[in-house]
N, C-alpha and C positions, 0 to 999 in steps of 0.2 A: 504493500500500500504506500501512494506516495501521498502524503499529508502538505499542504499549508494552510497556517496559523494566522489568521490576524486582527489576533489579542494576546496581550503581552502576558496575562493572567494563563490563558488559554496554553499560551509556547511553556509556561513553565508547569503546566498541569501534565501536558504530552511530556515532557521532561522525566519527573517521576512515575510518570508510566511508562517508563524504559522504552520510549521509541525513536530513540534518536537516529537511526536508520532510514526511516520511514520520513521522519519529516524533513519536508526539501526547500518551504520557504517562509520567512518570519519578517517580522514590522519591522523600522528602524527603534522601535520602540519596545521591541522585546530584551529586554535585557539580563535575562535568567531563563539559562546557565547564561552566563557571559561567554565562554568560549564558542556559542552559536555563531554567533555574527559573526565571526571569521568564515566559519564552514556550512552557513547556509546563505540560499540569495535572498536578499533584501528585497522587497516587494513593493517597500512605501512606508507611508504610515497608515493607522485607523480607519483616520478620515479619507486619503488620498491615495488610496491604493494605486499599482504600474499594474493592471488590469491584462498589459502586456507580456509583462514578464510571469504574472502567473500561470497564463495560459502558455507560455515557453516551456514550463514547471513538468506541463502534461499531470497535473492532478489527482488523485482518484477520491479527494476528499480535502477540502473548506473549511475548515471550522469559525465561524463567524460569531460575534454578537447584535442585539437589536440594536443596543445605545452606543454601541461603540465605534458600527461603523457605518456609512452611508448605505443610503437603499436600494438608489439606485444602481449603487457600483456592483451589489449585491446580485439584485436581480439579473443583472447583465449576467454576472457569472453564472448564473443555476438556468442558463440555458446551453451552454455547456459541458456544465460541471457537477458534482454531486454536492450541494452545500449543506453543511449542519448548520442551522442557525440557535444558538442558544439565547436565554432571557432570563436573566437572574437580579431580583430585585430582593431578595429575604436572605437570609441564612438558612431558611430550609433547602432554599433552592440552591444555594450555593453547598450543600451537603448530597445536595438529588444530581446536581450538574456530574460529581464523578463518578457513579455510576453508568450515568447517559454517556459521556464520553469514551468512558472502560469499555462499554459496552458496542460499541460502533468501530471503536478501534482493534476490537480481537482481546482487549486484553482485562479481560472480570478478575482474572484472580489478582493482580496486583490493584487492579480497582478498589474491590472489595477490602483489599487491607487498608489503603488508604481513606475512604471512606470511615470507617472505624475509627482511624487514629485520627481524623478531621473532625467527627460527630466528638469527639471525648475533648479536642481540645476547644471547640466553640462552648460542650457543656461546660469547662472551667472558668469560659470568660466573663460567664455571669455575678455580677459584684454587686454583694447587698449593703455594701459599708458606703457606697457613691449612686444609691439607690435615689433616684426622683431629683440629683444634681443638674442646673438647668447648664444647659451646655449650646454655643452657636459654633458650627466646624465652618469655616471659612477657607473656598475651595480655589478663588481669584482675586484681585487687587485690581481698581479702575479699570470698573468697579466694582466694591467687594459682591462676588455672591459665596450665596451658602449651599444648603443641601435641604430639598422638600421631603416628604415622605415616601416617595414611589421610587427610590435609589438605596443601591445596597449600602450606602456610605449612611444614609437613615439609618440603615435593617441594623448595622454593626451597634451604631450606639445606643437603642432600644435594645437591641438584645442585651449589653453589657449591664444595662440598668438608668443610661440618662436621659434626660429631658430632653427631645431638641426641640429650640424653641421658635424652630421656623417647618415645624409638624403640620403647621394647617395649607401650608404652599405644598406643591408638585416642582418635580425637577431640580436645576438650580435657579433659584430668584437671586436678585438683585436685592442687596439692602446696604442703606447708608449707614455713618458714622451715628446719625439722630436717632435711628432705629435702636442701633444696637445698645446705646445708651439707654434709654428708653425701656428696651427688654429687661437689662440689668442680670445678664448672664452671672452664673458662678463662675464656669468657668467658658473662654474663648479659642478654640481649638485650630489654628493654623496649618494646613497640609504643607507638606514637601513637592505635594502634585498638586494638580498640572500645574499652579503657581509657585514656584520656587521660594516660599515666605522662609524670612533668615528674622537673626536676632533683632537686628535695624526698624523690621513692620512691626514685631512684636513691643517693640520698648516705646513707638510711636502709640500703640494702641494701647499698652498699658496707664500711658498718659491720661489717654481719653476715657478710658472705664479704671479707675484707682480702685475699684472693690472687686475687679473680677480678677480672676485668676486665668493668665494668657500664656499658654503655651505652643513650643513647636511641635508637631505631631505628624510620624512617618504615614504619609499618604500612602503607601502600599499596606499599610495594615490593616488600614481600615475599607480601602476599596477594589483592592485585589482579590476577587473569590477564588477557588479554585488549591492550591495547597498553599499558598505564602502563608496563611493560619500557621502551619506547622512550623514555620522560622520563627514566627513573630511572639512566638507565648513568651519565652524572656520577656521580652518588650512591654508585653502587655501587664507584667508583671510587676515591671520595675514604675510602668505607668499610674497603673489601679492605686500604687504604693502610695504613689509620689500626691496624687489627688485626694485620699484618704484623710491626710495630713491636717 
């Protein structure tokens, strides 16, 4: 089977399913394993797929997502390609997603274990000592938006136990500096993605909210389905820690 990927979540789910053989093309945005990108062809990105070069690839299997990447580009290819399309908005689905996957790629038994070891570490991420903490994760800068409730990057922080307090929006909205005042978050959560937010946004914004508590926060953990989970439990450990406080 020749496989391309493209989602980054995705490239590294095929990864731990020992199919490195098998897959022959990845986003410039896959970045795990690292050593991919030398030895597979680059296809584009998410959004802007070489439509070209995958069809170069000779295919026998897509794996795509709905949000991640265009539809059209998409459609194009499922007339002559076999495409998976996945849709993962919860944490159940991100638990049901590697079976579906395992399962299409020939490979259940290594599915199945991972599975297991991904169901036990989302059931550890649940924290009742930062239960109902009102929390806004902010995903861009000019201007900021957040995260509504029809995204897994929601699903993550409901499951863990927090508030988000832009629950009643869909997607990513848009909100000002007035708003977030206004909300009066505990704490303000910065990703590493797709905005690259450093110490500099976060001390600007501590400014502006003096009672919230403003942190950097690895964007792959919270919005990468698929196995990054299983990197991230340190992390998420040393985080729960640090907010607990």
């Amino acid at each position: 089977m020749r496989i391309v990927s493209t989602v980054p979540s995705l490239t590294e789910l095929l990864a731990d399913l020992r199919l490195e053989q098998e897959v022959v093309g990845i986003t410039k945005f896959c970045v795990h394993p690292r050593e991919w990108r030398q030895s597979k062809q680059i296809i584009g990105g998410t959004k802007q797929l070489h439509l070209d070069r995958i069809r170069k690839l000779r295919p026998d299997l897509i794996l795509c997502n709905k949000e991640e990447n265009v539809k059209e580009q998409i459609v194009d290819l499922m007339q002559d390609h076999r495409v998976h399309m996945t849709d993962v908005k919860t944490v159940e689905d991100a638990i049901s997603l590697i079976a579906e996957v395992a399962a299409i790629t020939q490979t259940s038994n290594e599915g199945n274990l991972l599975s297991q070891r991904i169901g036990q570490a989302y059931a550890q991420l649940k924290a009742p000592q930062i239960q109902g903490l009102k929390v806004l994760y902010l995903i861009w800068k000019s201007p900021y938006m957040t995260v509504g409730r029809d995204t897994f990057i929601h699903a993550m922080l409901d499951h863990i136990g927090f508030d988000n307090l832009a629950k009643d929006q869909t997607r990513y909205p848009q909100i000002t500096p007035d708003q977030m005042i206004a909300m009066e978050p505990d704490v303000l959560m910065l990703s590493s993605e797709p905005y690259p937010f450093a110490e500099k946004h976060a001390e600007e914004l501590k400014a502006m909210l003096p009672h919230t508590q403003v942190i950097l926060v690895d964007g792959e953990a919270f919005s990468w389905y698929g196995t990054r989970i299983l990197k991230k439990e340190k992390y998420f450990n040393q985080l729960l820690s640090q907010l607990a406080l």
